[in-house]
N, C-alpha and C positions, 0 to 999 in steps of 0.2 A: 553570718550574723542575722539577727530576725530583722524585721522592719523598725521596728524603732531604736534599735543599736546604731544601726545603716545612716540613720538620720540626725543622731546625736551624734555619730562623728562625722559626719556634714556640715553639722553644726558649728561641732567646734574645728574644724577644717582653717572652713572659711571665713568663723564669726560671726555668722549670722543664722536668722531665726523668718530668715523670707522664704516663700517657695511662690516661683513666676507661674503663674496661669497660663496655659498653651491654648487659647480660643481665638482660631484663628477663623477671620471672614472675609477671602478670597475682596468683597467690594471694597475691603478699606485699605487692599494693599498698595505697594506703586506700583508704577503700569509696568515697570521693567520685573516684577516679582510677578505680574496676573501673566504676562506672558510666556513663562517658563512650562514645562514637560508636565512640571509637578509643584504649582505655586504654594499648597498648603506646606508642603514639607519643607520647600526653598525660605520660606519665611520662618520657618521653625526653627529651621536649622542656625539662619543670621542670628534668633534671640537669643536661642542655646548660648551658643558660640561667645556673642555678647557678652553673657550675663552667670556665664557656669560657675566662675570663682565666687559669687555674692551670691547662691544661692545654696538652703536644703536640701529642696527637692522640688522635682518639677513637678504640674497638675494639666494635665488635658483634658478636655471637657470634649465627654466622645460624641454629644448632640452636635457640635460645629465641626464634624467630619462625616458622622453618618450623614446629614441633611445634603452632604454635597458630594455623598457615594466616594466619599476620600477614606476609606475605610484602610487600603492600602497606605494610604501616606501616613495614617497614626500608627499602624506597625513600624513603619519603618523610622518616623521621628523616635517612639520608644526605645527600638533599635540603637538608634544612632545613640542617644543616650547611655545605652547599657552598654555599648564598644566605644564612644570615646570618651567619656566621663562616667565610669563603673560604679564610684562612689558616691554617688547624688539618685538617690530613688525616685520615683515614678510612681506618682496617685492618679490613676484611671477615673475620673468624677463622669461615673457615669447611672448614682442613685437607684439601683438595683432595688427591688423590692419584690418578692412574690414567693409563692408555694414553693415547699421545702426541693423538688425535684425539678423545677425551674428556675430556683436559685442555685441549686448545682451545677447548672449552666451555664449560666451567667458564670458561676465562679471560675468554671472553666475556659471559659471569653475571658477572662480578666487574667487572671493569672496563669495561665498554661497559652492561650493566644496571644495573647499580646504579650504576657510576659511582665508585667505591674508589677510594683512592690506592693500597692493597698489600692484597694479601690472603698468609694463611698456608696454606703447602702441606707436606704430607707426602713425605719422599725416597724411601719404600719400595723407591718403584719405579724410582728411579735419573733421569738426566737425561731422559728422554722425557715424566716427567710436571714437568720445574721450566720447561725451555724453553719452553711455551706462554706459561708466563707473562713469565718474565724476557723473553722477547722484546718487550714492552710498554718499552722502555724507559724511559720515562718515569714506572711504575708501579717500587712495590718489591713483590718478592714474598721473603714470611717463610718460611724454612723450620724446619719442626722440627729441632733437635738434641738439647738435653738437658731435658725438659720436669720441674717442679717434681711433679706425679702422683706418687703413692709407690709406684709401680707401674714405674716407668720403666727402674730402673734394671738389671730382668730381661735387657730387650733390650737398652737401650742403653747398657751399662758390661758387654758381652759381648765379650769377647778376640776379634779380628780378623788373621789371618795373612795380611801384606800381599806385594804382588806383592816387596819388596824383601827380606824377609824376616825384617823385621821386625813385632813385633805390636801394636795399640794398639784400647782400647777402638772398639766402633761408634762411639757421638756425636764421638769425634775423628779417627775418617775421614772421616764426615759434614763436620765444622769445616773439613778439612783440602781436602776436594771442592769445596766452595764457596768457598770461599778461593781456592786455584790454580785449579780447573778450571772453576765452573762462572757466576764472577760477570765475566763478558766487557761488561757493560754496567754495572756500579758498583751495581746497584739490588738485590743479594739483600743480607738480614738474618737472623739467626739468633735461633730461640727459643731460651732459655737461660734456666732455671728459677732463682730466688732462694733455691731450698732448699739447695743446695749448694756452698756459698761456693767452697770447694775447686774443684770443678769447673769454675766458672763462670772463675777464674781460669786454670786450665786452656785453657780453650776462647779467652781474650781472648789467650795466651800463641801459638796457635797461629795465631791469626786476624788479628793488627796491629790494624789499627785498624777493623774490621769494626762496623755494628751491629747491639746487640742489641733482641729485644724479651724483657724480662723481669718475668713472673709470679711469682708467689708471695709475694709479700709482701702484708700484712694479712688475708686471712682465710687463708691457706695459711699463715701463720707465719714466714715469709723475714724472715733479721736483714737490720734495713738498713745498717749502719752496712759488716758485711762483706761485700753484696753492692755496696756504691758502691763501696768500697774496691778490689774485685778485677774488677770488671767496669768501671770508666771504661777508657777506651784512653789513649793516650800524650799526647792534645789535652784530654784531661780530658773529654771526650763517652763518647759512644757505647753508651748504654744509655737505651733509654726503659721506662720502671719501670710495668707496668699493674698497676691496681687492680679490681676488679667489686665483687663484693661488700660489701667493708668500705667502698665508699665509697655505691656507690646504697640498698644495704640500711643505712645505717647508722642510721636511724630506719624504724617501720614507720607513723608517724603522718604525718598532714599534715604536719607541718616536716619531712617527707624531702628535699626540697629544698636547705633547708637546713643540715639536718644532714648531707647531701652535699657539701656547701658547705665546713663546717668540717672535716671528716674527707678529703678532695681536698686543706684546707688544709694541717691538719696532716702529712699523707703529704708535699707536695711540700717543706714546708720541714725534713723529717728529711732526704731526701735531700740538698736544699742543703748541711745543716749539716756533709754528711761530703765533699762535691766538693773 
């Protein structure tokens, strides 16, 4: 199955539309997890383990592993994923962007090293850096559009004078490029931030039935009630909803675990409540 079959029956597996954020920072674990062989992965493994029935799909953000030369312990959290929970995928968020023969690289870091179902890339630089990836067909590759950052909305809500001569924000050229021009194999998705409900309808308005992956909700503040509401698509899908830190940080004691447990729970069943 490609990546977004993988993920829709994850979806409906489990009933849910959450995917847990793996950003792990060795200073906020408990002292009995910094003390171990291999504390990145030991703490990985507890949320996994936690939280694998209430989730789509996992997301690792490969910045909080290269910074601490943990490069091995996210192969092997992947790993562990793909031997003991097979059917729950794996989005590598580590925003690739560059020339077309060093985005083949990267593509190959992602999906052939590590072994990802999708990873997230940046359009900066137009199709020469999304192709390496979508060409994976059977992989999905995320692209950025409108990201939840409060920073974002500098570039990306910047008036764009189009060849027809007409003008529309960047994120809904972006929308609009991926959508018609650039998703020729069904496997790209779009980031789509939970902070702005408005927009987020926006971009589903422009996209059909495209999906997304969207941030910002619990420790970024994203309502959820308006972001189900305007971001499912017309099947009543098409939004996987991530969490990181409100859900692995949600204790900083031994019962992280499980207090990861109840707070995955809570998040997936507010979503339900508004589908």
């Amino acid at each position: 199955m490609g990546f977004l079959d993988r993920v829709q029956a994850a979806m409906e597996k489990n009933n849910t539309l959450l995917c847990v954020g793996l950003d792990p920072s060795p200073e906020h674990f408990p002292a009995a997890i910094q003390a171990m062989d291999k504390p990145i992965f030991a703490f990985n493994k507890a949320i996994i383990d936690a939280t694998a029935d209430l989730v789509c799909c996992y997301k690792p953000q490969a910045a909080y592993y290269h910074a601490h030369g943990a490069e091995d312990q996210l192969a092997i959290t992947i790993d562990y994923i793909r031997t003991q929970y097979p059917a729950i995928p794996v989005i590598l968020d580590s925003k690739r962007g560059d020339i077309g023969s060093t985005a083949s690289q990267y593509a190959i870091e992602a999906f052939e090293r590590y072994q990802a179902d999708a990873v997230t890339v940046n359009p900066y630089m137009g199709i020469d850096t999304i192709e390496p990836f979508s060409s994976y067909a059977d992989k999905g590759t995320v692209v950025l559009c409108r990201t939840s950052n409060p920073g974002a909305a500098a570039i990306q809500n910047l008036s764009v004078h189009q060849a027809n001569g007409e003008s529309a924000m960047l994120y809904e050229v972006i929308a609009r490029m991926c959508q018609e021009q650039w998703n020729k194999h069904n496997n790209i998705l779009l980031v789509v931030g939970a902070t702005n409900p408005t927009e987020l309808k926006r971009i589903r308005d422009i996209t059909g039935d495209m999906t997304f992956l969207v941030p910002g909700l619990g420790a970024q503040g994203g309502d959820v009630e308006a972001t189900v509401k305007n971001g499912l698509n017309s099947k009543g899908q098409g939004i996987i909803v991530n969490s990181s830190r409100g859900i692995i940080y949600a204790s900083g004691g031994d019962d992280f675990a499980e207090a990861a447990r109840n707070a995955a729970m809570e998040l997936r069943d507010q979503v339900n409540r508004y589908r």
